[in-house]
Structure formats: C-alpha cells, structure tokens
C-alpha positions in Angstrom: -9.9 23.3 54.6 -7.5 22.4 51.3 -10.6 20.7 49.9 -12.1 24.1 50.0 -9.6 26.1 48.8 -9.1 23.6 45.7 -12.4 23.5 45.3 -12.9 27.5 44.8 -10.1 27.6 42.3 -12.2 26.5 39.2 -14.7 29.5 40.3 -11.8 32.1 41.3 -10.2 31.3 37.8 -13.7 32.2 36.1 -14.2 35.4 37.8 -10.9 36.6 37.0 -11.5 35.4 33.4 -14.7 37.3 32.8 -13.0 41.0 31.4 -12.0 38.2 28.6 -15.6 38.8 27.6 -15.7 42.5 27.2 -15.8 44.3 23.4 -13.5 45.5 21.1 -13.9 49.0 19.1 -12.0 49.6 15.7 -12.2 52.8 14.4 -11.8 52.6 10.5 -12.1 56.5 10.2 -9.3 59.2 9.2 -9.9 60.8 12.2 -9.8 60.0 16.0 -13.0 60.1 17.9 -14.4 60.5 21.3 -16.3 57.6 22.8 -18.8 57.6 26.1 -18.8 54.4 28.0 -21.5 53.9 30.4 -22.1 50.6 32.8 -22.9 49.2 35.9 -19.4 50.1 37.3 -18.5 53.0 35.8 -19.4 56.1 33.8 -15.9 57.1 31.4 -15.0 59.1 27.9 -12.1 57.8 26.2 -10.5 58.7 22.8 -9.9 56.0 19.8 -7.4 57.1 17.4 -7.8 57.1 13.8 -7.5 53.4 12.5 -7.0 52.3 16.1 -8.6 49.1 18.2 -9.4 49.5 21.8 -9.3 45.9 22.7 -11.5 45.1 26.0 -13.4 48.3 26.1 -16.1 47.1 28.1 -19.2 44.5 28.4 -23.1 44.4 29.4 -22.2 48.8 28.8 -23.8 51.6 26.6 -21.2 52.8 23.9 -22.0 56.0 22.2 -19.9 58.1 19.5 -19.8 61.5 21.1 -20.1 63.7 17.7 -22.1 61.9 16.0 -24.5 60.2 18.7 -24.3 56.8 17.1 -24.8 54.1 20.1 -25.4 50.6 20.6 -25.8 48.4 23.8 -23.0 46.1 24.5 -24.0 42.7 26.1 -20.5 40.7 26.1 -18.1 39.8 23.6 -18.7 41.9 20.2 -16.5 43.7 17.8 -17.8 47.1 17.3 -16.4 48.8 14.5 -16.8 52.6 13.5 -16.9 53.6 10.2 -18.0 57.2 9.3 -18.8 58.2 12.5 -21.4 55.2 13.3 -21.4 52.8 15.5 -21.9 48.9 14.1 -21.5 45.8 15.3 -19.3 43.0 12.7 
C-alpha cells in the first residue's frame, strides 16, 4: 500500500501544479476595465485596474474586454496585455 501512495505523489504534485499554467492579464490603460471570463469550470466578470496584472486569471478560457468586445481564446500559459481597450497576446 506505501508503494502506492509513493507512487501517486509525482502525479498528485502535477495536478496540484497545473493553475501554474493559467494566463496573466496586464492592463496598460488609464482606466480600469471589466473583463468576462468564460471556461469549462466556470462562467465569471472581474475588474483589472488601471495599470494592474491579474496574475493566474485563467487557462484553456475565453477572455473578452466587456466595453470594447476585444477577445481571444486562452489555451495555457500566455501573457495577455490590454492596451487601448484591446485584447493581445505578448
């Protein structure tokens, strides 16, 4: 039963690592902005300040600037930026 056990911890270790993977979102605009997250998991709006990061906002999602409509797809690991209201990836 130990062997088990030890044997799970490598894959345990990975599944708990995985949010590592999810994207970033900088906002280089004067002014804050409303953001629509959409994945498998969960449906959500948050709010990004003005020359703010959200660090770990979310992977395999839909991102979409609210006022402006700008969106992207978001497989894993990418640094979104915002810059005029649009939605880019650095």
């Amino acid at each position: 039963m130990k062997k088990i056990a030890f044997s799970m911890a490598p894959v345990l270790a990975l599944l708990a690592a995985s949010p590592a993977f999810a994207a970033d979102l900088k906002n280089n605009d004067d002014v804050a902005h409303e953001i629509y997250v959409e994945s498998a998991e969960t449906e959500k709006t948050v709010t990004i300040e003005a020359h703010a990061t959200l660090h770990d906002l979310c992977h395999n999602c839909y991102v979409e600037v609210v006022e402006s409509g700008s969106a992207l797809s978001v497989e894993e690991e990418e640094n979104l930026t915002i810059t005029d209201g649009q939605l880019s990836v650095e």
